[in-house]
C-alpha positions, 0 to 999 in steps of 0.5 A: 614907402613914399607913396604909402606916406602920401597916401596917409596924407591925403588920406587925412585930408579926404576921410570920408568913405566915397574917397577911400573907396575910389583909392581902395587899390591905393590903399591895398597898395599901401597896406601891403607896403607896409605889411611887408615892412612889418615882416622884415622888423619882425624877422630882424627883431626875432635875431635878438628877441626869441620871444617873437619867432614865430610871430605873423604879421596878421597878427601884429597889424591894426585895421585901418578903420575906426570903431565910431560907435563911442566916438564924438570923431566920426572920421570913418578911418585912421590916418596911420598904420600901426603894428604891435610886435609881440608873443602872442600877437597885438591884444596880448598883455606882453610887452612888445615892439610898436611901429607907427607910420603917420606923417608928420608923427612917425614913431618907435614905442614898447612896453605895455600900453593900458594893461589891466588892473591886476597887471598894472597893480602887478607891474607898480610892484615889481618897478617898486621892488626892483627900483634899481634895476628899472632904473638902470634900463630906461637911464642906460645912455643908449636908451636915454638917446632915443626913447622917454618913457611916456602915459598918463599918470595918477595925480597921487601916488596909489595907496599901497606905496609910501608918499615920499618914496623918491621914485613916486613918479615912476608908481604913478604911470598907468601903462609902462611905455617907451616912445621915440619919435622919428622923422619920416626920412628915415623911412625912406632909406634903403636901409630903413628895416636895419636902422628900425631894428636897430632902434627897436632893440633898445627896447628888449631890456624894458620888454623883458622886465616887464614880461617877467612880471606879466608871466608871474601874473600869468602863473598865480 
C-alpha cells in the first residue's frame, strides 16, 4: 500500500499526460493494489451486509481519469482511488460503503451521495417520519466516535415540512452521507482489510435505513 500512496503523491505533483504515460506500469501496479484491496472490503463486508454478495470489484472501482470537458481544472487524472460498495455497483442509487485512498485525505464514507429529486424529496420524508429511529443510527456512540454526517444543505427548510420542526437541519441535507476521515497509517498495517471492515460496518444501519426508502421509491 505504500508504494500506491507515493504514487498518488507524485502523481499530484506531476498531472500531466507525458508523466503518467512514462509511469503507466507504476499506475497498472498501483491499480491492482488497490483493486485487490477492494475485493477483501467487499468480501468482509459481505459477512454482515447480504446486500453486497455477489458484488464485483469492476463495478465498485472509479476510473482514475478526469472528464475535463466542463471543467475550469484541466488536470487530466484524479490524484485518489476511489470505490463505492454497493448492490448493484457504483452508479445505483442504494446507499452503500465508499473507500478513498489520496494522501493526506483518506477517508470512509456511506449513504447516498446526490440522489435525485425524487429520491432526495423521498429520503427527507421518511428522516421526517422516522425522526427517532434517524437519530438513534448516527448519535449511537459507536457511530458518533468516527463518522459525522456531512453535504450541502438547503439555506431553508423545503416547502413541504414546518419551519421550526426541531429536526430542520437534518431536512435541509441534499445527500445523506456519513464520512470519516483516516490516517494513511492505517492503511499501512498488516491488518488494514479487518480494521477497514470493522469501521465500515458502522455504516449498515444508516445503509439500510436508507435503502428502505429507495426500494419503496423503486416499487411505486
Amino acid at each position: 500500500m505504500k508504494q500506491l500512496f507515493l504514487f498518488l503523491k507524485q502523481l499530484e505533483e506531476n498531472n500531466n499526460r507525458e508523466w503518467f504515460q512514462n509511469n503507466k506500469n507504476r499506475y497498472l501496479a498501483a491499480k491492482k493494489t488497490y483493486e485487490d484491496f477492494i475485493g477483501e472490503i467487499i468480501q468482509g463486508i459481505s459477512s454482515f451486509d447480504p446486500d453486497i454478495a455477489g458484488v464485483q470489484v469492476k463495478d465498485t472501482v472509479f476510473r482514475i481519469y478526469r472528464d475535463v470537458r466542463f471543467s475550469h481544472d484541466k488536470q487530466p487524472y484524479k490524484t485518489h482511488m476511489g470505490a463505492f460498495i454497493a448492490r448493484g455497483g457504483k452508479m445505483n442509487p442504494r446507499g452503500g460503503y465508499y473507500v478513498h485512498i489520496q494522501p493526506g485525505q483518506s477517508l470512509f464514507a456511506g449513504g447516498i451521495w446526490c440522489p435525485d429529486a425524487t429520491l432526495l424529496k423521498a429520503l427527507r420524508q421518511d428522516v421526517y417520519d422516522n425522526i427517532e429511529e434517524f437519530k438513534s443510527i448516527i448519535e449511537d456512540p459507536s457511530f458518533a466516535m468516527y463518522f459525522t454526517m456531512d453535504g450541502d444543505k438547503l439555506k431553508k427548510v423545503p416547502s413541504t415540512f414546518p419551519k421550526d420542526s426541531p429536526h430542520a437541519e437534518w431536512l435541509k441535507f441534499k445527500s445523506y452521507t456519513a464520512v470519516n476521515y483516516v490516517s494513511d497509517d492505517l492503511f499501512y498495517k498488516d491488518d488494514a482489510v479487518k480494521r477497514s471492515v470493522e469501521r465500515l460496518k458502522l455504516l449498515m444501519p444508516l445503509n439500510r435505513f436508507l435503502n428502505f426508502t429507495v426500494d419503496e421509491s423503486i416499487q411505486k
